[in-house]
N, C-alpha and C positions, 0 to 999 in steps of 0.2 A: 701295661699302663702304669703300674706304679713302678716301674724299672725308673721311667722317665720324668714320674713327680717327684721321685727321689733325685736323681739328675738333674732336677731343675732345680730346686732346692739347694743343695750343691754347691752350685754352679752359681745363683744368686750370693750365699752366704761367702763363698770365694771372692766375688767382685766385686762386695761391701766392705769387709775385710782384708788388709794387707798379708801378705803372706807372712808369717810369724807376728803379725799382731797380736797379744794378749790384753786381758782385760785384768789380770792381777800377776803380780811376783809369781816364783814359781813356788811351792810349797817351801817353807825352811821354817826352822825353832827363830828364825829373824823378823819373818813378817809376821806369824802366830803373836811373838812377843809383842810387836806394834801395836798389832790390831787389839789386843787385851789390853796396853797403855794407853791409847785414844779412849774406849769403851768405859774404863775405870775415872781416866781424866773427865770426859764426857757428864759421867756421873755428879762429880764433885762440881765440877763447873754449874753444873741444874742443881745441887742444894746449894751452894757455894756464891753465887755470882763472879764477877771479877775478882771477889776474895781470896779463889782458888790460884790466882796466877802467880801470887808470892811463893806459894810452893813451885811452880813450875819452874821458875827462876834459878831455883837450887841448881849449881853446877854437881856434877856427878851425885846425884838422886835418879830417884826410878823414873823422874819426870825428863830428865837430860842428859845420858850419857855416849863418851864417844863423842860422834858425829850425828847421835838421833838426839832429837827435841821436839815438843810440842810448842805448836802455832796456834793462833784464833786469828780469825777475819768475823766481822760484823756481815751482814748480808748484803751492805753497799759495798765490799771488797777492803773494806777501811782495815786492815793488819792492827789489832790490838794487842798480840801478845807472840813477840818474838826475840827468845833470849840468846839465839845464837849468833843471830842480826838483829839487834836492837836500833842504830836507824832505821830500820823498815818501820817499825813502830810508829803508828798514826800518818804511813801515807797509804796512797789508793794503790791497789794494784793489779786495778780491772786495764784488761787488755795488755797486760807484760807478754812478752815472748820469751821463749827458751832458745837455746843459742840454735835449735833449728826450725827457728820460726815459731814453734807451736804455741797458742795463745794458754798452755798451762793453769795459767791461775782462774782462767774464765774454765774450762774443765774442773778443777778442784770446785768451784761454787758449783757450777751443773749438777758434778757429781752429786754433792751435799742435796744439793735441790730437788733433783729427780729421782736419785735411788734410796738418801738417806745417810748412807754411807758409803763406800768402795774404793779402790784403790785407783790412783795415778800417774801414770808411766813420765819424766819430762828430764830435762838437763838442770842443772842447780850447784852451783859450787859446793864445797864440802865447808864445815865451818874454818875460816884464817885462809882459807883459799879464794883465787882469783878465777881459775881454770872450772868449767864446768865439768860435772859427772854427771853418766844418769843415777836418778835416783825414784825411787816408787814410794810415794805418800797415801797414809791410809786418811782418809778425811770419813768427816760423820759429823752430820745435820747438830744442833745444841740449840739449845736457848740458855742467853746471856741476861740476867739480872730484866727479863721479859722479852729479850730481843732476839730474834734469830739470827744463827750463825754456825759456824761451822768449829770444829779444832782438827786438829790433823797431828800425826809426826809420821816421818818416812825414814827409810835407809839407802844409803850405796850399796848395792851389790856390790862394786869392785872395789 
């Protein structure tokens, strides 16, 4: 009997699940790093308000280097702070797609909304690039100067 509850179990989590679907990066000193820069950001952002963002801004600081940076969206999707794509800055970006359809950025608020934090698998060009890569962003819930929202920074794997 419990041969078969385990079986079944299984067998449900398999047909939920795509086969190599993950729900975060694989272990690396990459995403550990993210996740400690979001959590610190995080931080500052709640004493700080929007005040926080002028540092973020810094090109090759511990807030932006490379190809990582931190983001903020308002809880309406409204992108407040993005310095690697600064036109994104003050548009919506509920319901974008990633070049293989996946509504991504409605995921990243989810995420923020229902777990708090965790990471996001999606397609996103690299910064001065045109071509998408995957990339995995670690997002986590914030409140902005009283207002909910989220911040995030991610990296390419490749």
């Amino acid at each position: 009997m419990l041969k078969v509850v385990i079986l079944t179990v299984l067998a449900a989590i398999t047909m939920t699940r795509p086969v190599g679907a993950q729900e975060s990066p694989p272990t690396s000193e990459q995403a550990k790093r993210i996740e400690a820069m979001v959590t610190k950001a995080a931080a500052l952002v709640e004493a700080q308000g929007k005040a926080a963002f002028a540092q973020f801004r810094v090109r090759d600081s511990e807030w932006w280097f490379g190809n990582t940076y931190l983001f903020v969206y308002d809880n309406e999707y409204n992108v407040l702070l993005n310095p690697a794509f600064p036109q994104r800055e003050g548009t919506n970006v509920r319901g974008d797609k990633d070049a293989n359809g996946k509504l991504f950025q409605d995921e990243i608020m989810n995420t923020a909304r229902t777990k708090g934090a965790g990471w996001v698998e999606y397609m996103f060009p690299k910064p001065g690039q045109m071509q998408p890569s995957k990339k995995w962003s670690y997002v986590k819930a914030v409140t902005i100067d009283g207002s909910p929202g989220l911040i995030a920074a991610g990296f390419y794997p490749e």
